[in-house]
C-alpha positions as a LaTeX table, in Angstrom:
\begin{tabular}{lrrr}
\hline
Residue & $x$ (\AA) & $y$ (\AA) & $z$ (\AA) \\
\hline
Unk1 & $-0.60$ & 0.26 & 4.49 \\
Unk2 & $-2.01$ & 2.12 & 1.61 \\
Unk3 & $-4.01$ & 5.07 & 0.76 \\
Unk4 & $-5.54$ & 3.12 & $-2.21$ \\
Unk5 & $-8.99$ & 0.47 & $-0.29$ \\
Unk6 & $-8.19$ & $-0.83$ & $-4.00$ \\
Unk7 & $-4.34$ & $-1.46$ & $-3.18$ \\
Unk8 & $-5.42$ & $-2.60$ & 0.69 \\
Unk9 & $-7.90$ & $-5.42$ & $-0.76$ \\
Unk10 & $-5.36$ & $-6.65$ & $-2.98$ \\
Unk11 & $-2.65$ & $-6.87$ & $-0.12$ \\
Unk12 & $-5.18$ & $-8.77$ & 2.04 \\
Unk13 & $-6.18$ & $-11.29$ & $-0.35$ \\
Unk14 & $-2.61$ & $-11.90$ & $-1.12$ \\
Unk15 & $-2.14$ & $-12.76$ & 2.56 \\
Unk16 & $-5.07$ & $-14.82$ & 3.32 \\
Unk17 & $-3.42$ & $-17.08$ & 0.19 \\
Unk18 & $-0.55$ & $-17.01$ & 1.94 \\
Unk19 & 2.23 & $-14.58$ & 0.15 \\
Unk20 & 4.31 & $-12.28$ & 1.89 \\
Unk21 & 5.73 & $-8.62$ & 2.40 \\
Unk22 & 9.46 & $-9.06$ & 1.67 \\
Unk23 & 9.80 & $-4.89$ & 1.37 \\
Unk24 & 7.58 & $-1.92$ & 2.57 \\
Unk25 & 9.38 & 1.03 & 1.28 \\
Unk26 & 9.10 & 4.11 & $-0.83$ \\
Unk27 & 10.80 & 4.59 & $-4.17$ \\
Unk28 & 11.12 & 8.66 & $-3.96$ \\
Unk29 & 10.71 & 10.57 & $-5.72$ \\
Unk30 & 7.07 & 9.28 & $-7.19$ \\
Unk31 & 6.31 & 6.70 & $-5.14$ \\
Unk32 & 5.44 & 7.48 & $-1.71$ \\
Unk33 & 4.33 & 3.01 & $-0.88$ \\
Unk34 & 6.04 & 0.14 & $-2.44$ \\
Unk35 & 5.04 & $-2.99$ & $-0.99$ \\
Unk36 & 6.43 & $-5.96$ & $-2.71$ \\
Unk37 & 5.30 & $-9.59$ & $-2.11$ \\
Unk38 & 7.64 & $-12.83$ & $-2.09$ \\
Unk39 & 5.51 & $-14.60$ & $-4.64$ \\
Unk40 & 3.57 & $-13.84$ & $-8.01$ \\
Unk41 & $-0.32$ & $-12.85$ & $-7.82$ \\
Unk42 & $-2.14$ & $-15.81$ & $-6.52$ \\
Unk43 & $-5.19$ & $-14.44$ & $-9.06$ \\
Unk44 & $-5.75$ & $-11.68$ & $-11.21$ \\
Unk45 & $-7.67$ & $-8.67$ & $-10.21$ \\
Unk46 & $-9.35$ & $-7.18$ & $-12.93$ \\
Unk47 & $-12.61$ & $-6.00$ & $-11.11$ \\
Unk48 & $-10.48$ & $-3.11$ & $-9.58$ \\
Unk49 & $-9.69$ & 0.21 & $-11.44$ \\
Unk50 & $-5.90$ & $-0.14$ & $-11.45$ \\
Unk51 & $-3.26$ & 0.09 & $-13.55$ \\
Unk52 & $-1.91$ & $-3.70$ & $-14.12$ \\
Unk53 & 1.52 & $-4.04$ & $-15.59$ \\
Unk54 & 3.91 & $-7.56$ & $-16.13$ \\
Unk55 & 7.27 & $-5.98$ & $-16.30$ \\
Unk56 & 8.84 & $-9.43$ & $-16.03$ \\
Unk57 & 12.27 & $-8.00$ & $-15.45$ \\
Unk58 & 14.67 & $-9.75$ & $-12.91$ \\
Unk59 & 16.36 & $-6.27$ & $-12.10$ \\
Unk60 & 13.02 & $-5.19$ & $-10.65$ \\
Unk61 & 9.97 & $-7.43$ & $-10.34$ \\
Unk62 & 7.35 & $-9.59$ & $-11.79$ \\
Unk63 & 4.30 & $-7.37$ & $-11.94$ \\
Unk64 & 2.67 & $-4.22$ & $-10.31$ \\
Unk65 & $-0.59$ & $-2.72$ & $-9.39$ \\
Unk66 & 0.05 & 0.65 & $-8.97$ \\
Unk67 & $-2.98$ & 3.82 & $-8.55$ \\
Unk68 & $-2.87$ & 7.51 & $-8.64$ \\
Unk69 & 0.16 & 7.19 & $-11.38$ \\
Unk70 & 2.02 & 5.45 & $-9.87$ \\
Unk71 & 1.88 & 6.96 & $-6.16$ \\
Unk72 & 1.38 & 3.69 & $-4.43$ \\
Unk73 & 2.78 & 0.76 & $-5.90$ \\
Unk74 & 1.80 & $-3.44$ & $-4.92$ \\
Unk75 & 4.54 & $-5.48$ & $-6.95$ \\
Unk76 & 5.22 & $-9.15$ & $-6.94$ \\
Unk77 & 8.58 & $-11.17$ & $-7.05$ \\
Unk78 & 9.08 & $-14.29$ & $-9.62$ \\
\hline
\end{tabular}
């Protein structure tokens, strides 16, 4: 789904736990992926070189890991 092996690890691990893709989309004119999952993080990753951020605003999302400034984007729901 992503460019990002950083982005793709962090998608699969959040499947194996069991969350889901509720969107796959882009969010033009930065972001070419947005791939947003039903539930929060099951875990944090810290071991990858990402940029983490908890927006914790309804209007959007939870949280995000996002690479290459923001080019490909992994968010999670409340």
């Amino acid at each position: 789904m992503f460019h990002s092996k950083e982005l793709n690890t962090i998608l699969n691990t959040e499947l194996a736990y069991g969350n889901r893709v509720v969107e796959n989309t882009n969010w033009l004119p930065k972001c070419q992926r947005l791939v947003i999952l039903q539930n929060r993080f099951f875990k944090c990753y810290s071991e990858h070189e990402l940029s983490y951020r908890k927006l914790n605003d309804p209007h959007y999302w939870y949280a995000e890991y996002s690479t290459n400034k923001g080019v490909e984007l992994l968010a999670c729901r409340f």
